[in-house]
N, C-alpha and C positions, 0 to 999 in steps of 0.2 A: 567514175574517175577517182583515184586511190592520192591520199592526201600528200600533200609534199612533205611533211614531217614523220618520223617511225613515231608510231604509239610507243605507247610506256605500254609493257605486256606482264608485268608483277602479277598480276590479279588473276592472269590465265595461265603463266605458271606456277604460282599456289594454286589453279583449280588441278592442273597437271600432275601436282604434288600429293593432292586429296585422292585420285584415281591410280595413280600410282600404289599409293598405299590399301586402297578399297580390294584391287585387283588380286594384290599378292595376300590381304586377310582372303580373300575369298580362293585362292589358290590355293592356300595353307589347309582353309577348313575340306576341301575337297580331297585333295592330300591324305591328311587326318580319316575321313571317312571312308575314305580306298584304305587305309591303312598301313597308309607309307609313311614314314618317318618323316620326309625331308620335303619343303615346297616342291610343287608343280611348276617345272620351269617351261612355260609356255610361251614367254615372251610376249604376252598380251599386257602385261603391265607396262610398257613404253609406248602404249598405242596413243595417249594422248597425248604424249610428248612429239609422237610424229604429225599427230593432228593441227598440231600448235603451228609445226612448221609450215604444213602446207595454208593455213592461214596466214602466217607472218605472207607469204611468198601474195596470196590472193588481196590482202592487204594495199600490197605494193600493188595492185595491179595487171598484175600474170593471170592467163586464162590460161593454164597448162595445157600442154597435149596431151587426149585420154591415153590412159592404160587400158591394153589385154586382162592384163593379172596383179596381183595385188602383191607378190610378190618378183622381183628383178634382177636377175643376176647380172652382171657386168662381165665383159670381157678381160680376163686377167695378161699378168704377162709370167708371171713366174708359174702359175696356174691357169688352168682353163679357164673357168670361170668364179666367179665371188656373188654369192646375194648379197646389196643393202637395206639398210632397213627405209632409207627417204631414196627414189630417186623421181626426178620431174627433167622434163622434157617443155622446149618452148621453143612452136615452127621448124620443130624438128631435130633440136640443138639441146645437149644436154646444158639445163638449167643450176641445178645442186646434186650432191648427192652427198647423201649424210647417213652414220653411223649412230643411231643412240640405244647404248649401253648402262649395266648398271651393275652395280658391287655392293650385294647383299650381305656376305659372310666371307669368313676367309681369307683376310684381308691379307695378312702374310704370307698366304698360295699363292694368292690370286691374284695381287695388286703386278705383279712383274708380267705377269700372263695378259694383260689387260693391255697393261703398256706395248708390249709387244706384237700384238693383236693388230692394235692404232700404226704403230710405226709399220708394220709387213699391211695393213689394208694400203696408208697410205704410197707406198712404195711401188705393189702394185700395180694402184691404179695410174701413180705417173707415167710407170714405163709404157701402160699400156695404150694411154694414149700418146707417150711419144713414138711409142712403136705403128701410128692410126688404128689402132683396131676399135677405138670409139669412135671414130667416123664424124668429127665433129668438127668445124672450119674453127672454134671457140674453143679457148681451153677450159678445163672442167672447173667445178667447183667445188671444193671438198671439206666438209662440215662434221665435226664430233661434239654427241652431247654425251656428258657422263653422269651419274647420278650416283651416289655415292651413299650407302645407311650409316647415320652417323650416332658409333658408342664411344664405350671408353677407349677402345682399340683403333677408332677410326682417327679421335683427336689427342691422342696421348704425342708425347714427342719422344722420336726414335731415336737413340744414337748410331754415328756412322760405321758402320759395318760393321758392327757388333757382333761375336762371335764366328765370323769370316774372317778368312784366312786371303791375304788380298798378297800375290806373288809380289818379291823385292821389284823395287825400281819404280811400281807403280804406287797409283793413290788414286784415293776413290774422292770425286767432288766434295769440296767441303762447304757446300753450301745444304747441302742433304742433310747436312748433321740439325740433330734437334727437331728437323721435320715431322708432323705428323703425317700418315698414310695419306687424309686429306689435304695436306698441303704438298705433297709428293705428288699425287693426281694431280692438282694446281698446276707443278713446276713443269711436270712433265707436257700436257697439254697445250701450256704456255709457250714451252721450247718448241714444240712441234708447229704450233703457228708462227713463230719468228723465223723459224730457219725455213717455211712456205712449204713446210709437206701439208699442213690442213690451212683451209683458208679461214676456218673459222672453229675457234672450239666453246663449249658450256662447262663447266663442271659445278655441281650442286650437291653440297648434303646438307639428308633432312632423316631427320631421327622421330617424327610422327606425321600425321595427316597434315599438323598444322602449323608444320615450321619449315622451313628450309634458310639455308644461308651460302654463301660461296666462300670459298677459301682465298681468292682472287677476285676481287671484283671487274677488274680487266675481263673475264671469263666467263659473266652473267648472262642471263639472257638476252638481256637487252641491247648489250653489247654483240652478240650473236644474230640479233636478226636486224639489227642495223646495218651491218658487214652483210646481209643476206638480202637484204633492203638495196645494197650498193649493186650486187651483183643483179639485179631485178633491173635495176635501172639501166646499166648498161647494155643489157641484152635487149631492153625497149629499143634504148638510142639507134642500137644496130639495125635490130629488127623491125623494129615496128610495133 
């Protein structure tokens, strides 16, 4: 029987954090010995970050439904189908289903690619279950975790659309201005839970094995698997 209060989970995501960073030296040194310049992006480095979830969820209580395969793709609407990287079933009913990502380099490529990514997965998969192709009497659950490598680039502050050419008439938010890239992850993550495209988002940066910190504390994880915690419970209520 699963406790009526959410754990404090700090402790097992700094172990998250530790494994995160283990994965990618060990990615790198492999890399290196293949004689490739650049990490091994294999995506095994967010493996404990999805572990963590499926424990918050067994925490609460959930005996999931097994999986075939260890990876899932979902029924799209703009597309056929989409892989995530969490998804859990419970008596038949989609339970969660979560994205976690991370942004190692590249911050100024890539941070816009990222956002956009979040916003077209989220988009997706609303239509497609408003469209039923997920087949579920429940509506979904939909969770982002982001992880963020935190330099001078990650937390310097940007001014607003510097060097951009923004057409007459319009304007670009001014609350952006001064932003760092991690507090931009923040905003943006944050917006996408308020206006209910994700039900729940993380974003964390950490700059060694043995740091990490959030930009939002709204956005931690604790706060994330309590909102995950919520959704657990009410699908007991229904279900059983």
């Amino acid at each position: 029987m699963s406790s009526m209060h959410v754990p404090d989970y700090s402790d097992q995501f700094a172990a998250a954090i530790r494994d995160y960073w283990e994965v990618k030296a060990k990615q790198k040194a492999k890399s290196e010995s293949d004689g490739k310049s650049k990490d091994v992006r294999a995506g095994k480095h967010m493996a404990a970050f999805e572990r963590l979830i499926h424990a918050v969820v067994a925490d609460a209580g959930i005996e999931l439904d097994p999986q075939l395969n260890s990876k899932i793709f979902l029924p799209g609407y703009y597309r056929e189908t989409k892989s995530w990287d969490v998804v859990m079933q419970y008596k038949g009913h989609v339970l969660a289903i979560v994205e976690a990502k991370s942004q190692g380099s590249s911050l100024a490529n890539n941070f816009n690619n990222r956002v956009e990514e979040a916003i077209g997965q989220a988009a997706d998969i609303w239509k497609a279950h408003e469209r039923g192709f997920l087949v579920s009497g429940m509506r979904p659950w939909v969770g982002y975790l982001m992880v963020v490598n935190e330099d001078a680039k990650t937390t310097e502050p940007k001014h607003l659309a510097k060097g951009k050419t923004i057409p007459t008439g319009m304007k670009v938010d001014e609350r952006f201005d001064g932003m760092s890239f991690a507090e931009r992850y923040a905003e943006a993550f944050g917006r996408l839970d308020q206006e209910r495209m994700l039900d729940a988002t993380c974003v964390a940066i950490t700059k060694d094995e043995n740091s990490y910190s959030y930009p939002n504390e709204w956005l931690s994880f604790n706060g994330f698997a309590a909102q995950l915690w919520g959704r657990c419970r009410h699908m007991q209520a229904v279900l059983g």
